[in-house]
C-alpha positions in Angstrom: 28.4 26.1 5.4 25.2 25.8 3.1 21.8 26.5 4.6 18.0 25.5 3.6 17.9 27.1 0.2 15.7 24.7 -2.1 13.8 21.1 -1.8 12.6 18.5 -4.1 9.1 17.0 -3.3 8.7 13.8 -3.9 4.9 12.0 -3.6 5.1 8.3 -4.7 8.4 8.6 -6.7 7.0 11.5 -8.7 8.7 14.8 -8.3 6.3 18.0 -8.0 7.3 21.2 -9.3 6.8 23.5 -6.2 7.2 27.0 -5.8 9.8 28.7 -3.3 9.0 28.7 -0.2 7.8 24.6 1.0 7.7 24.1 4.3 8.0 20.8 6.4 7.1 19.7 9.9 8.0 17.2 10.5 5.6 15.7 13.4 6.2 13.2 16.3 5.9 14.0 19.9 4.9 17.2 21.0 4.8 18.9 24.4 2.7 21.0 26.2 3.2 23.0 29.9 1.1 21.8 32.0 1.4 24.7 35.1 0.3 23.4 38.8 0.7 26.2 41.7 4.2 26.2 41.9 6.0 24.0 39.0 5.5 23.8 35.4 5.5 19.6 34.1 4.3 18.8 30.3 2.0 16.1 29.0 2.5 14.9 25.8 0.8 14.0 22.5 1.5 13.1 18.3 1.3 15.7 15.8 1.2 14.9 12.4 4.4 15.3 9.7 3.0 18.1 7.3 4.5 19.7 3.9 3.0 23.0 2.9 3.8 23.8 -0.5 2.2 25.7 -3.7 2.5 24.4 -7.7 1.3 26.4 -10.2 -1.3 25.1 -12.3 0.0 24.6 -16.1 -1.9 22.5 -19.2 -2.3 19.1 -19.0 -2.6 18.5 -14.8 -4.8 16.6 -13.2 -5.9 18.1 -10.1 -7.9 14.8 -9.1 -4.2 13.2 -8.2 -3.8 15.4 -5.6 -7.7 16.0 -4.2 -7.3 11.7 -4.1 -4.4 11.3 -2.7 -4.2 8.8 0.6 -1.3 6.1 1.6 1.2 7.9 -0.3 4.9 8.2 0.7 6.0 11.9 0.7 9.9 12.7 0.5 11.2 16.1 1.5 14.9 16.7 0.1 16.6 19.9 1.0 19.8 21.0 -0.8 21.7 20.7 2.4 21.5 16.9 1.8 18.6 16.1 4.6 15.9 14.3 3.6 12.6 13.3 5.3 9.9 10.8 4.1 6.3 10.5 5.3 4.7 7.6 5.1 0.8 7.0 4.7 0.6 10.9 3.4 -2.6 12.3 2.4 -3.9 15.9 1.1 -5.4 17.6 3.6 -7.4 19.9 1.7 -9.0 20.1 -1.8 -6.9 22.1 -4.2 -7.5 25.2 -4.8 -6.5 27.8 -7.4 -6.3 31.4 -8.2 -6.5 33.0 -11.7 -3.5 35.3 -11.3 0.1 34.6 -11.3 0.4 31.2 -12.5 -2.6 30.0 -10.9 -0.6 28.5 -7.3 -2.5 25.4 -6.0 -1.9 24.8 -2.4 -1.2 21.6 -0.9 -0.7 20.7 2.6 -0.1 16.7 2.7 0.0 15.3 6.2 0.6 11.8 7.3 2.7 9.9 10.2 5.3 11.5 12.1 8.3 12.2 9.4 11.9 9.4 9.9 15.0 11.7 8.5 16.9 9.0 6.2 19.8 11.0 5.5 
């Protein structure tokens, strides 16, 4: 049986070339204890859908695509045939690069809780 190997991320149909090593979560409800004297209950809140990735930085890119990026549909695929979209995605942070080994740009795009389609 195949596990999590490689994915394909997808932001508004375009695929970007990540490193090895993107990780998903995929957000929704999340639940914390919440410890009285004698029994332990949880309360619960949202977390937001996040994919954590790095590209490396080659000629031509335009790093304002991803410093601007808001409303945009994110799609995790993993080679095990699962994907996940996020709707209303935006980059969290501004990008970033370092003048060594291809110059990796992190991205961490956040939005509404993941829906698995497949």
């Amino acid at each position: 049986m195949q596990a999590l190997g490689r994915v394909i991320i997808r932001v508004d149909g375009q695929i970007i070339d990540s490193m090895p090593g993107a990780k998903l979560t995929i957000g929704g409800v999340k639940r914390k204890p919440v410890l009285t004297g004698y029994n332990v209950h949880y309360a619960e809140e949202m977390e937001a859908a996040t994919i954590e990735c790095e590209v490396p930085l080659t000629s031509g890119m335009t790093l304002d695509v991803f410093r601007d990026m808001t409303s945009s549909v994110v799609i995790f695929e993993a080679d095990t045939g699962q994907t996940w979209v996020i709707p209303d995605a935006f980059n969290e942070d501004n990008p970033q690069m370092t003048a060594k080994d291809g110059g990796n740009i992190k991205l961490k795009m956040t939005g509404s809780p993941s829906q698995q389609v497949t």
